[in-house]
NUFI-139216 format. One record per residue (C-alpha): x, y, z; residue number from 1. Coordinates in Angstrom, 2 decimals, decimal comma, m for minus. Layout:
<rs>
+---------+---------+---------+-----+
:      xx :      yy :      zz : num :
+---------+---------+---------+-----+
:       X :       Y :       Z : NUM :
...
+---------+---------+---------+-----+
</rs>
This chain:
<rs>
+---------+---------+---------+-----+
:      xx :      yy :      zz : num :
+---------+---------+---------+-----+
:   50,83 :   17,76 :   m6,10 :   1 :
:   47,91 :   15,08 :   m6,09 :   2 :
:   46,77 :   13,50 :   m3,30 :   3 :
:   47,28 :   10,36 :   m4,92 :   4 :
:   51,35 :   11,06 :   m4,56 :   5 :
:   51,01 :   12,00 :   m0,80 :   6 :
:   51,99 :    8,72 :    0,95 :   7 :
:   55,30 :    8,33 :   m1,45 :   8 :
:   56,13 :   11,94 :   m1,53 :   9 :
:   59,93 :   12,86 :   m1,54 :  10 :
:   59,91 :   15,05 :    1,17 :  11 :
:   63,17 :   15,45 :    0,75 :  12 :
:   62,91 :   17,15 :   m2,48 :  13 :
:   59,89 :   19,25 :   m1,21 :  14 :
:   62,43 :   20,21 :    1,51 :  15 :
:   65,27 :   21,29 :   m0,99 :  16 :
:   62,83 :   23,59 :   m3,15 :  17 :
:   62,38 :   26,56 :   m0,18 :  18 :
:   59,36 :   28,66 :   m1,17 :  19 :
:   61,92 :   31,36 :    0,02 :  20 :
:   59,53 :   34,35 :   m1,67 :  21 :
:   56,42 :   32,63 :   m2,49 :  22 :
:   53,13 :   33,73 :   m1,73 :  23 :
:   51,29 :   30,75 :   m2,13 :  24 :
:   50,22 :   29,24 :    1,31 :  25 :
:   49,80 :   25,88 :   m0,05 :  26 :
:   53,23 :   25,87 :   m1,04 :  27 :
:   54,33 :   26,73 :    2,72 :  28 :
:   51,95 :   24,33 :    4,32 :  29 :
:   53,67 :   21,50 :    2,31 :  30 :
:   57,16 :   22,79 :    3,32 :  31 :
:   56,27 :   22,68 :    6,84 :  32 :
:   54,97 :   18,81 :    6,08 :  33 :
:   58,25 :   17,99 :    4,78 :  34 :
:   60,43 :   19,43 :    7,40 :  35 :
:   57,87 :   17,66 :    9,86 :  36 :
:   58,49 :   14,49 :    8,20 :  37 :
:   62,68 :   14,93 :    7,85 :  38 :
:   63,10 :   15,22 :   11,62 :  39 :
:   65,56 :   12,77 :   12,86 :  40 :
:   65,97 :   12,67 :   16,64 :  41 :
:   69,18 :   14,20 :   16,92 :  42 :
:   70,60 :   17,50 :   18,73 :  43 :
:   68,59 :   19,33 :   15,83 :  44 :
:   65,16 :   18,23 :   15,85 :  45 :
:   64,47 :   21,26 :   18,24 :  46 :
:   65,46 :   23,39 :   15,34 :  47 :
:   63,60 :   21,34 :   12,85 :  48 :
:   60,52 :   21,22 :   14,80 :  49 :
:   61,06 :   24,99 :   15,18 :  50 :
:   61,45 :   25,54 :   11,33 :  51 :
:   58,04 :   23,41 :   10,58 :  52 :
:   56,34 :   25,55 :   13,12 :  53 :
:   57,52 :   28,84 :   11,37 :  54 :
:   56,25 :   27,10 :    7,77 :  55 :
:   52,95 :   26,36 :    8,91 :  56 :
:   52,70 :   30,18 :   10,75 :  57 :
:   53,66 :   31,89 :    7,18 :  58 :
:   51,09 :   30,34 :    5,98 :  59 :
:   48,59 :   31,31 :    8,13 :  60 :
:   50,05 :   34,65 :    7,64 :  61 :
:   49,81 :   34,71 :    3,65 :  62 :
:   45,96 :   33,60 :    4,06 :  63 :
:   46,16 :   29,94 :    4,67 :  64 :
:   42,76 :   28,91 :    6,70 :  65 :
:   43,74 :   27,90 :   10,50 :  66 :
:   41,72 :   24,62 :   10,40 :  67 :
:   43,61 :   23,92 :    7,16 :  68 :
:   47,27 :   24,36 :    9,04 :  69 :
:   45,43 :   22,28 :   11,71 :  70 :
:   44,60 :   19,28 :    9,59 :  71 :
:   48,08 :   19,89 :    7,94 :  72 :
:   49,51 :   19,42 :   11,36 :  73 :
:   47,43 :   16,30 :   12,15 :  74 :
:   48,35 :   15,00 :    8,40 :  75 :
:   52,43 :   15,30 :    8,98 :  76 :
:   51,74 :   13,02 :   12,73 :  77 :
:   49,41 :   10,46 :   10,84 :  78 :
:   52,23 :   10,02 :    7,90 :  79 :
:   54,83 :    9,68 :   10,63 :  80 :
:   52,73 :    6,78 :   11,71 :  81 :
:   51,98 :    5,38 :    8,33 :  82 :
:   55,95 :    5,75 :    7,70 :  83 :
:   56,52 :    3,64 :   11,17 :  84 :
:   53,93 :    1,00 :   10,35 :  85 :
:   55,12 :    0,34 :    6,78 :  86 :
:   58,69 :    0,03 :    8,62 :  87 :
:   57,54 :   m2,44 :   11,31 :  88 :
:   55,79 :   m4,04 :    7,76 :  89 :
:   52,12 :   m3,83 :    9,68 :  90 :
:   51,00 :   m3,53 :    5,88 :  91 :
:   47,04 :   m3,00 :    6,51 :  92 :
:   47,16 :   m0,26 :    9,59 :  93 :
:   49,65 :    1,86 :    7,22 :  94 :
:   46,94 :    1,56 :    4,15 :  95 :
:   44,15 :    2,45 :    6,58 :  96 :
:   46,08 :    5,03 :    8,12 :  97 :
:   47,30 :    6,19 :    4,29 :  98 :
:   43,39 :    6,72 :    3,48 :  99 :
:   42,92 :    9,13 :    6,56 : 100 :
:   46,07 :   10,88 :    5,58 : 101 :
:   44,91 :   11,58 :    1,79 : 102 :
:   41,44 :   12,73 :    3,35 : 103 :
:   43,05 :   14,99 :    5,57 : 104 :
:   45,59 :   16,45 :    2,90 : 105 :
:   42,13 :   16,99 :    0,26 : 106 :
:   40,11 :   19,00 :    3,32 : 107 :
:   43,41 :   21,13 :    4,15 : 108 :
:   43,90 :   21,92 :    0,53 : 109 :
:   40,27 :   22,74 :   m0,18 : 110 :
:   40,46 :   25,13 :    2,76 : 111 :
:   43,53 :   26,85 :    1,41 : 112 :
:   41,63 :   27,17 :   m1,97 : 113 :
:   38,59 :   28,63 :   m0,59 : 114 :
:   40,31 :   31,00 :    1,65 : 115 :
:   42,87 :   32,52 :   m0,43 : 116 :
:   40,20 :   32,75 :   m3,66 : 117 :
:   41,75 :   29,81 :   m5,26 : 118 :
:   39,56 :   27,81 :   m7,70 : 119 :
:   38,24 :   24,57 :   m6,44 : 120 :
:   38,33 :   21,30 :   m8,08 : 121 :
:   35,50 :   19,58 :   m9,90 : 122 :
:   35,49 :   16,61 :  m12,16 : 123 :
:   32,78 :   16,40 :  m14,91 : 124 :
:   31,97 :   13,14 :  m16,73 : 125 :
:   30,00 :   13,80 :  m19,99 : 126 :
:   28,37 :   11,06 :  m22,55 : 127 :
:   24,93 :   10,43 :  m24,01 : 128 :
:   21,98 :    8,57 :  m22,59 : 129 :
:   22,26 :    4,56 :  m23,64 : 130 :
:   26,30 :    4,66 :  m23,43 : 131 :
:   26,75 :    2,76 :  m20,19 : 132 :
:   27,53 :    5,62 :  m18,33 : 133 :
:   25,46 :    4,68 :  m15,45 : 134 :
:   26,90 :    1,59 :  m14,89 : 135 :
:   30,63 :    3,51 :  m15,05 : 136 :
:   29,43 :    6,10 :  m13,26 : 137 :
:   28,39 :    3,67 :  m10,38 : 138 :
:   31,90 :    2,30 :  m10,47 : 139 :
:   32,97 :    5,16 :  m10,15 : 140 :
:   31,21 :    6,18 :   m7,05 : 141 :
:   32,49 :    3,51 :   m5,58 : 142 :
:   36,06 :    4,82 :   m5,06 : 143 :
:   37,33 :    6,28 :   m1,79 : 144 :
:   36,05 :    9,75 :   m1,08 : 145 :
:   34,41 :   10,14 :   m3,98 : 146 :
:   31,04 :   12,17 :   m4,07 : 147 :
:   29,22 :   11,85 :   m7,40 : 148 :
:   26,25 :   13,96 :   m8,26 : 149 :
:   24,35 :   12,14 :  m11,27 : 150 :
:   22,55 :   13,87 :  m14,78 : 151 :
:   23,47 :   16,85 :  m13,89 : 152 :
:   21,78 :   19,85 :  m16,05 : 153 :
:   20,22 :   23,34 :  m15,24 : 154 :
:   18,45 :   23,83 :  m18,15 : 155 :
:   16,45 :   20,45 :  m18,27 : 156 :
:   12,96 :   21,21 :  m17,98 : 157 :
:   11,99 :   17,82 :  m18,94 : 158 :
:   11,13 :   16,14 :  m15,48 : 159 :
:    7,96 :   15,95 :  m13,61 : 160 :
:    5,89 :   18,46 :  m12,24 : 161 :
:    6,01 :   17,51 :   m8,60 : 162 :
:    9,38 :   19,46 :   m7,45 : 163 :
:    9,00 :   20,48 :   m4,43 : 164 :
:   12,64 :   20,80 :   m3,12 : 165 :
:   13,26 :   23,12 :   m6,43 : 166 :
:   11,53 :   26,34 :   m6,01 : 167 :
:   12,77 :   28,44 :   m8,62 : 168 :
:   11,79 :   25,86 :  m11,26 : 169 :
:    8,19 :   26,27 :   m9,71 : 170 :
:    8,23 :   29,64 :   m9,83 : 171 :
:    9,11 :   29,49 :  m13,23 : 172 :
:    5,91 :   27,07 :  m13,93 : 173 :
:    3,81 :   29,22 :  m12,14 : 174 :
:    4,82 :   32,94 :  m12,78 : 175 :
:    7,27 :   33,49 :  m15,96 : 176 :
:   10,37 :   32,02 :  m17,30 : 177 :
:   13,81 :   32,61 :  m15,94 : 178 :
:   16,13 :   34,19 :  m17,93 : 179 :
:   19,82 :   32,27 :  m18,72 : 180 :
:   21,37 :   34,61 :  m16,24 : 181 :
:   18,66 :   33,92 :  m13,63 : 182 :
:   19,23 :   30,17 :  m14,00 : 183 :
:   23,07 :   30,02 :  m13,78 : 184 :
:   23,13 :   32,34 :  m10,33 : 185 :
:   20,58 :   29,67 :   m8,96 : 186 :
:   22,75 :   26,65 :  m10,29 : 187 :
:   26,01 :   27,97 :   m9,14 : 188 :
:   24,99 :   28,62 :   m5,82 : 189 :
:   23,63 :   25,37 :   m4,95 : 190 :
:   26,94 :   24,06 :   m6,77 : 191 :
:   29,06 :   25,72 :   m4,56 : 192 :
:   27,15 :   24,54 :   m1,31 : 193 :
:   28,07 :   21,02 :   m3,02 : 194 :
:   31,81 :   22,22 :   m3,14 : 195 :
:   31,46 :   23,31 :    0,40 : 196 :
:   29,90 :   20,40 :    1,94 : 197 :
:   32,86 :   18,14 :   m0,09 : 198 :
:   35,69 :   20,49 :    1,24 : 199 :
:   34,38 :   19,80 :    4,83 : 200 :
:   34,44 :   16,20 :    4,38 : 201 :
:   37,50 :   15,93 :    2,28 : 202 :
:   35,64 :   14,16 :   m0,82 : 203 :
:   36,41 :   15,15 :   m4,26 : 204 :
:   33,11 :   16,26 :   m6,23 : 205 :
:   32,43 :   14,45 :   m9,81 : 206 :
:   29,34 :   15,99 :  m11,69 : 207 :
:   27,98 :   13,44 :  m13,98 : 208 :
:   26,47 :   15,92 :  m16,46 : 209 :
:   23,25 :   14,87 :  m18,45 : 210 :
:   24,56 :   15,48 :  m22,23 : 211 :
:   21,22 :   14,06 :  m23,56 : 212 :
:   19,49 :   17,39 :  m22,15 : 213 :
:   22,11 :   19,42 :  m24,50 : 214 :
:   22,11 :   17,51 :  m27,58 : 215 :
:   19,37 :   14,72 :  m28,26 : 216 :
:   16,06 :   17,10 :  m27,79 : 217 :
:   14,41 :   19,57 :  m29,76 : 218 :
:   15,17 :   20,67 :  m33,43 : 219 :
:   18,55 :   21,03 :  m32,74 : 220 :
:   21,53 :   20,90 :  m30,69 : 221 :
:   21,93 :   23,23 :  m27,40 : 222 :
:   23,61 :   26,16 :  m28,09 : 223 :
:   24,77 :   26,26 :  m24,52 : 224 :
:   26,74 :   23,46 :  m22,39 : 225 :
:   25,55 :   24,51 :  m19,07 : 226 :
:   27,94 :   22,07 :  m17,06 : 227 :
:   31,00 :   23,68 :  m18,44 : 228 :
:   29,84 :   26,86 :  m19,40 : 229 :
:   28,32 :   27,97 :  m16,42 : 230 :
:   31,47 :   26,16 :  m14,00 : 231 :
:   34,18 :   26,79 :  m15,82 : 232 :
:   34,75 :   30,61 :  m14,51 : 233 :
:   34,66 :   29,95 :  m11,24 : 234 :
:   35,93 :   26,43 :  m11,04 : 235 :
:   39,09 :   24,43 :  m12,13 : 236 :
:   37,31 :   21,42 :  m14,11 : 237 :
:   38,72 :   17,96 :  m14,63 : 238 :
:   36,68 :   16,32 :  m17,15 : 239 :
:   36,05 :   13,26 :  m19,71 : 240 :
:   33,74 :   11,63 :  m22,07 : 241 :
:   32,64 :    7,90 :  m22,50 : 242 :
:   31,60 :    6,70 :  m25,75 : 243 :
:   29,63 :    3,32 :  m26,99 : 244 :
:   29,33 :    1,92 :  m30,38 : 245 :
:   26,72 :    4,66 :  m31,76 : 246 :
:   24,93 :    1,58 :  m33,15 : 247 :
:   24,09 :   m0,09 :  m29,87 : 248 :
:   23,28 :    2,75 :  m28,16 : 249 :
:   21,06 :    4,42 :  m30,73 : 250 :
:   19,16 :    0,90 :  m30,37 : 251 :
:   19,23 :    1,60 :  m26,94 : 252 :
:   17,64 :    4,90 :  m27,26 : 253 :
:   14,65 :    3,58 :  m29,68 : 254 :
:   14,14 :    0,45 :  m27,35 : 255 :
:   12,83 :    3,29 :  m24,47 : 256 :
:   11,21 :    5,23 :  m27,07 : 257 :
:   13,65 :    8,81 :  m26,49 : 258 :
:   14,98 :    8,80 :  m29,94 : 259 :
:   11,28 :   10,53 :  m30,88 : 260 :
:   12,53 :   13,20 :  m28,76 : 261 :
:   14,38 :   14,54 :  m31,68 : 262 :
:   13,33 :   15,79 :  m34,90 : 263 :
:   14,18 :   14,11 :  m37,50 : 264 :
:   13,93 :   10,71 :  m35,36 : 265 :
:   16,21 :    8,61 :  m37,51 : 266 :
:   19,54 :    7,07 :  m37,14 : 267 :
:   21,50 :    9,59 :  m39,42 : 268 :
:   19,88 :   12,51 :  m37,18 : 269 :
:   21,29 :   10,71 :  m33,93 : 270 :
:   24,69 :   10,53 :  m35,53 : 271 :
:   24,83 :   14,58 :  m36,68 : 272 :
:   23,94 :   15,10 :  m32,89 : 273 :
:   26,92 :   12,86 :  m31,53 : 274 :
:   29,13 :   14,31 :  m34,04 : 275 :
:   28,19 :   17,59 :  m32,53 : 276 :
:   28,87 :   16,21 :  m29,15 : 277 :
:   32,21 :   15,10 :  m29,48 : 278 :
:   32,51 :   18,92 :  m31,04 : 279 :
:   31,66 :   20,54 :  m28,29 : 280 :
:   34,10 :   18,21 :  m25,86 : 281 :
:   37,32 :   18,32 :  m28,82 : 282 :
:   39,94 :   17,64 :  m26,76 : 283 :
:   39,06 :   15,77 :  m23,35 : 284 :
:   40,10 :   12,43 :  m23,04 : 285 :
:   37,81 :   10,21 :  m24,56 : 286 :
:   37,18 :    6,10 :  m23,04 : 287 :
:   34,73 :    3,41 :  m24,50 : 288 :
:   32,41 :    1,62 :  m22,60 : 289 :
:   33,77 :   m1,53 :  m24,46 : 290 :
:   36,99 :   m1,00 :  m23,22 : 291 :
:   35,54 :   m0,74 :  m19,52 : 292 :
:   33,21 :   m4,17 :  m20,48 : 293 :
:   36,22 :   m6,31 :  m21,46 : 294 :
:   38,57 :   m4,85 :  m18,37 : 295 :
:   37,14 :   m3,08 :  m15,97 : 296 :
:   40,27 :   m2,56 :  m13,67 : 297 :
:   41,88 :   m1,09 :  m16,21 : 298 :
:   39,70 :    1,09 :  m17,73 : 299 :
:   38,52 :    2,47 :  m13,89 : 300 :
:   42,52 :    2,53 :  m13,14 : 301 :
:   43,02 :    4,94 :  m16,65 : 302 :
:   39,91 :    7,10 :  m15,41 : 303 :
:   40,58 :    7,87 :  m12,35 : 304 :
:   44,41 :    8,50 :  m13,09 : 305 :
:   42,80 :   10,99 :  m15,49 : 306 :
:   40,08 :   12,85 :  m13,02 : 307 :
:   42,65 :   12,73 :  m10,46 : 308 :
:   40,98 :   10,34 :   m8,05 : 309 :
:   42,28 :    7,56 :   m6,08 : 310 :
:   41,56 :    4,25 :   m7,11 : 311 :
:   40,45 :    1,01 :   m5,25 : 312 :
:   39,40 :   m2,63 :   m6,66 : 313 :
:   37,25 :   m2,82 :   m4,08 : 314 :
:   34,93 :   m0,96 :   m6,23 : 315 :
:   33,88 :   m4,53 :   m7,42 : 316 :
:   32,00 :   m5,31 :   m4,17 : 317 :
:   30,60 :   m2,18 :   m4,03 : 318 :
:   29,48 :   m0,66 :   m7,31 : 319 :
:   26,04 :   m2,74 :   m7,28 : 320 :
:   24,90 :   m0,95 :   m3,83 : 321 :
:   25,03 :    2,37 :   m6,00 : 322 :
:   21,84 :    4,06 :   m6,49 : 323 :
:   22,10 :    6,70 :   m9,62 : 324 :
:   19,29 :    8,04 :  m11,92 : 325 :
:   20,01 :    6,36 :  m15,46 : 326 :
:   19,07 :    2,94 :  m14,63 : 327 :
:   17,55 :    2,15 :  m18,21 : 328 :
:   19,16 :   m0,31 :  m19,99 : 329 :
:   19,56 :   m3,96 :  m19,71 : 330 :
:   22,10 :   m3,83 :  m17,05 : 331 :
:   22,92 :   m6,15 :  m13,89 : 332 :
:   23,64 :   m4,57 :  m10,45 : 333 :
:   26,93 :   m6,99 :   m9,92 : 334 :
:   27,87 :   m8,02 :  m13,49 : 335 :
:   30,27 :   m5,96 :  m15,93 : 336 :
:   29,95 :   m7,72 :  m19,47 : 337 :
:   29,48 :   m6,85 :  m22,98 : 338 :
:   25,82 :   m8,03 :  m24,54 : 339 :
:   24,75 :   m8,91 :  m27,34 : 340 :
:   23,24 :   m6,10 :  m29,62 : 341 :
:   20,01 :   m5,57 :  m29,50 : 342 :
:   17,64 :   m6,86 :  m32,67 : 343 :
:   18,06 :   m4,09 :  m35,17 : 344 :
:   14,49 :   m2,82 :  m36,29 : 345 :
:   14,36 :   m3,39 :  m40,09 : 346 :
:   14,08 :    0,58 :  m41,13 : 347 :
:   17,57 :    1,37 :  m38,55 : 348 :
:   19,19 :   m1,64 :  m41,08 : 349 :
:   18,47 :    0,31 :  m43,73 : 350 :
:   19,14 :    3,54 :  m42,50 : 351 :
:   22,77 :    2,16 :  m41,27 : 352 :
:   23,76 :    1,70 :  m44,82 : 353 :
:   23,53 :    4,61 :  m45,98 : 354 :
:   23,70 :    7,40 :  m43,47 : 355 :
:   26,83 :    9,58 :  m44,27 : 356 :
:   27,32 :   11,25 :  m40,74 : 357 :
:   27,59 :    7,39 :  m39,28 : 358 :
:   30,29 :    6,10 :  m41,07 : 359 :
:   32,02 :    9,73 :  m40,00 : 360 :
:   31,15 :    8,38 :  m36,66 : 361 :
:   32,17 :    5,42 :  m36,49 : 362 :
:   35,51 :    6,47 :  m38,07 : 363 :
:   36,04 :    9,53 :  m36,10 : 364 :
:   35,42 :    7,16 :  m33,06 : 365 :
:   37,93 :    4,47 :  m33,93 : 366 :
:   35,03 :    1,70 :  m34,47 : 367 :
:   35,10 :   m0,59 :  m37,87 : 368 :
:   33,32 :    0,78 :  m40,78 : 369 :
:   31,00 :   m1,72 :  m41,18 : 370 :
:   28,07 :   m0,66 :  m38,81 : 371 :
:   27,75 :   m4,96 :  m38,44 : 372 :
:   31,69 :   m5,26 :  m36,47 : 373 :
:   30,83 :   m4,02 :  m33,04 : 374 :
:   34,49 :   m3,36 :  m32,44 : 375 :
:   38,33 :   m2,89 :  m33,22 : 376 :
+---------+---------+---------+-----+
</rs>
């Protein structure tokens, strides 16, 4: 069950479907919030409260952390409240009280998880550098409880040389490389310290992985995705991509110089490499930056519906106050709008005629053929 379905669950239904043999202590801490929230002060509450008590025991029993049954417990009395308030139609003390109670539910559940060897929860955003993500992922940010950790990727070894809170990359510089095996041990720990810390405060984690690492440097392609290949063991991963008119981005890339950071540094080159992008991610649900441009409540309603996040339009007032890495582009801190495209160097005009893998990009994307329409 989501969090986001917590305030208008049908405890009643929870309450008909008895976990009777099940061993899952999740599904017993949510029949003792049901039977909490069904108790009607009649001669049987005693035997109601009784039977919620005897929920929440079995599934301490079956593994269920005790701080998690605890926040369970404090959960069922702040619905109860939220329940009166909406009844005596106080509508903004039931939302406030609605936010604490879908905090509460995430940092029971992610206590569960961790004590009975569940996997955890992580969202992953992927898209290339000059796509808007920033600006999305700023959005993004913005919504309750959410804790986003920006360009995201282990193997990067592209940054400066001052890195003094990573010591294994300087021990790397300084004594020999780390092997692949090496690297991943380092990056999952300090992943799962993220987990913990978001577990404790009842956030959900996004990773905002940094997909120009993987496929926009060097000869060729990564061979390795090290955001879901290294997480995806130990992990259950929500994830999506963002895409942007390859066009406008590509311009984006050669107005900061980066598209010399592959070989060959040309526009047909950059299109084999997003090709092989959207290869490696076949299958996640895919959202253009125009889309979130022309209506951003939508597009931020659609995306957090899909990373299973709560969303709130207060992300409007708030979104500008973000401070990510990725701030490269031509981008305001309060405005969402679609720009113009930038002036198209005379050798890209050429090279958009008659690059092959482009016009399989543009198709495979859903944009017009003709490189000139932005979009359809």
């Amino acid at each position: 069950m989501s969090e986001k379905a917590l305030i208008n669950t049908d405890w009643q239904t929870v309450s008909a479907s008895h976990p009777l043999e099940s061993l899952d202590p999740a599904e017993w801490v949510r029949y003792g919030l049901a039977l909490s929230q069904l108790i009607e002060p009649t001669s049987q509450s005693r035997q109601q409260q009784q039977q919620a008590g005897l929920a929440f025991a079995h599934a301490v029993e079956l593994g269920a952390h005790k701080e998690a049954v605890a926040l369970s417990q404090r959960l069922s009395t702040l619905l109860s409240l939220v329940k009166s308030l909406e009844l005596a139609e106080v509508g903004s003390g039931a939302e406030w009280l609605s936010t604490k109670a879908r905090r509460l539910d995430r940092m029971s559940q992610g206590l569960i998880q961790r004590e009975v060897g569940t996997k955890s929860t992580i969202r992953t955003l992927h898209h290339l550098a000059c796509t808007g993500g920033t600006v999305i992922s700023k959005c993004l940010a913005s919504m309750p409880d959410v804790a986003l950790v920006s360009e995201v990727n282990p193997l990067n070894r592209f940054g400066g040389k001052f890195e003094p809170t990573n010591p294994l990359l300087l021990l790397e510089r300084s004594y020999r490389e780390l092997s692949m095996e090496e690297i991943k041990e380092d990056f999952l720990g300090q992943i799962a310290q993220a987990v913990k810390i978001c577990i404790k405060d009842g956030a959900d984690l996004v990773i905002r992985d940094h997909s120009h690492t993987d496929f926009c440097r060097g000869d060729v392609p990564a061979a390795i995705t090290p955001i879901l290949d290294f997480l995806r063991d130990d992990y259950t991963l929500i994830s999506a991509i963002t895409v942007r008119h390859p066009l406008d981005s590509y311009l984006g890339l050669v107005a900061q110089g980066w598209h010399q950071q592959f070989i060959p540094s040309n526009l047909e080159e950059y299109a084999r490499r997003y090709l092989k992008f959207l290869d490696r991610y076949e299958g996640l649900p895919l959202m253009k930056y125009e889309d979130f441009c022309m209506d951003p409540d939508s597009f931020l309603q659609q995306l957090c519906a899909t990373l299973h996040l709560d969303y709130s339009p207060n992300y409007r007032h708030l979104f500008g106050r973000v401070r990510l890495s990725g701030d490269s582009g031509r981008g305001s801190n309060t405005e969402i709008r679609l720009r113009e495209r930038r002036p198209m160097p005379a050798e890209v005009e050429v090279d958009a005629r008659k690059s092959e893998s482009l016009y399989s990009l543009l198709d495979r994307l859903g944009y017009h053929s003709d490189p000139d329409r932005r979009y359809q």
